[in-house]
C-alpha positions in Angstrom: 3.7 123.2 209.9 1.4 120.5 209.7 1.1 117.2 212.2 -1.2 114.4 211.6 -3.4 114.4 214.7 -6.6 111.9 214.0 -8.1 109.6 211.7 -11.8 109.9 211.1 -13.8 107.0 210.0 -17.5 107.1 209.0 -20.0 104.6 210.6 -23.4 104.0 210.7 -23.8 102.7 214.7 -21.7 104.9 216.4 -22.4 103.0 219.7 -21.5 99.7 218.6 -18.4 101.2 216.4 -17.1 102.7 219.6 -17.5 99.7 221.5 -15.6 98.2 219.2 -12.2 100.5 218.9 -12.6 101.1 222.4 -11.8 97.6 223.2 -9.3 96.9 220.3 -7.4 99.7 221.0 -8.0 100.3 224.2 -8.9 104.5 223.5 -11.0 106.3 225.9 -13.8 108.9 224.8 -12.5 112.5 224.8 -15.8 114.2 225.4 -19.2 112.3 225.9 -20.4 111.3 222.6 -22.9 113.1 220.1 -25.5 111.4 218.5 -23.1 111.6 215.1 -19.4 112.3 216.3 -17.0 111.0 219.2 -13.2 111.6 219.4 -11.3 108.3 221.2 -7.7 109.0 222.5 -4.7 106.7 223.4 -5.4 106.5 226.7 -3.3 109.0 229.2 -1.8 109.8 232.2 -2.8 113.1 233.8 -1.5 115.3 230.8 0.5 113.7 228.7 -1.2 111.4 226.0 0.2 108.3 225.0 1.6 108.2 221.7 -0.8 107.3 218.9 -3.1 109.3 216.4 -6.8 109.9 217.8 -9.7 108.1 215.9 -12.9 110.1 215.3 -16.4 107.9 214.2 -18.5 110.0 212.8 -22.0 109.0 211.2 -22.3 110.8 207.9 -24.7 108.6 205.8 -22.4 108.0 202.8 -22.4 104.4 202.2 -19.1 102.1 202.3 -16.8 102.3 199.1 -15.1 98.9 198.3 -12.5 98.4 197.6 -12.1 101.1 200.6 -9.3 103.8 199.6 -7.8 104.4 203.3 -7.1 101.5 205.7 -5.3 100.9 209.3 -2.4 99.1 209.8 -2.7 98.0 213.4 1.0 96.4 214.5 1.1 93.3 217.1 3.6 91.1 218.8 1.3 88.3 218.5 -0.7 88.6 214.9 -2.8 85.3 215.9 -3.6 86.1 219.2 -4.7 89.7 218.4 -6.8 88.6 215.4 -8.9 86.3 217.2 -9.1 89.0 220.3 -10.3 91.3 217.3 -13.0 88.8 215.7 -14.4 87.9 219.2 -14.8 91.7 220.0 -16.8 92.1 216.4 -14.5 91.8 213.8 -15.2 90.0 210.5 -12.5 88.4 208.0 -11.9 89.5 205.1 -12.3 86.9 202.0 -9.2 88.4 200.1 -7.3 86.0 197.1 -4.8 88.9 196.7 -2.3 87.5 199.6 1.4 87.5 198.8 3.3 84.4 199.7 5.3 86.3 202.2 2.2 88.6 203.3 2.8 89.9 207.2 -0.9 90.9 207.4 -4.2 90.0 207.7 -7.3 92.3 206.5 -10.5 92.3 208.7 -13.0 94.6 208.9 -14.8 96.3 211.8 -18.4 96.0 213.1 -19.0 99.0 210.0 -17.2 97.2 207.5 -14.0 99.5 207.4 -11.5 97.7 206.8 -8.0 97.0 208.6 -4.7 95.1 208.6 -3.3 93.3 211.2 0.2 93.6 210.6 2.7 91.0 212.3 5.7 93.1 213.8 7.1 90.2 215.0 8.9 89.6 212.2 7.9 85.6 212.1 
């Protein structure tokens, strides 16, 4: 049996793009960091980890595909608050016509340009 344990995204800074899902997410390192590879976990209390998939950055070299075929949906209470948390950690907008009416999200894009939706759970 299978279970989806981690998410890897490829980046080009790995400091800076750790920096960056560090504080949106609020992961920790697993391990000190290689120059190409870091594992960051939902933070946890003595053994038991917090529920949530790890991300992995890895630097690989490929360039960015756009539109990009995988994304996050990151879920909040408070969609405006978190977006502008996100952009003044190092988060860009997204110009994007393709909005529904009704749309619950908002795409931005990390400090590596991988993209992600803010998703408003609120149901506002």
């Amino acid at each position: 049996m299978l279970s989806f344990a981690t998410v890897v995204i490829t980046v080009e800074d790995i400091e800076r793009a750790g920096a960056f899902w560090r504080e949106a997410l609020g992961y920790v390192n697993r391990h000190d960091p290689d120059d190409d590879w870091v594992v960051l976990d939902p933070p946890y209390k003595k053994d038991d980890l917090a529920p949530g998939a790890s991300i992995a950055l890895s630097v690989t070299g490929y360039p960015q595909h756009y539109p990009p075929r995988i994304h996050l949906d990151l879920y909040a209470d408070d969609q405006a608050a978190e977006v502008q948390r996100l952009l003044s950690i190092g988060a860009r907008e997204v110009d994007w016509d393709d909005y529904p009416e009704d749309a619950d999200w908002i795409v931005l894009e990390d400090t590596e340009g991988n993209r992600f939706c803010v998703v408003d759970k609120s149901g506002a």
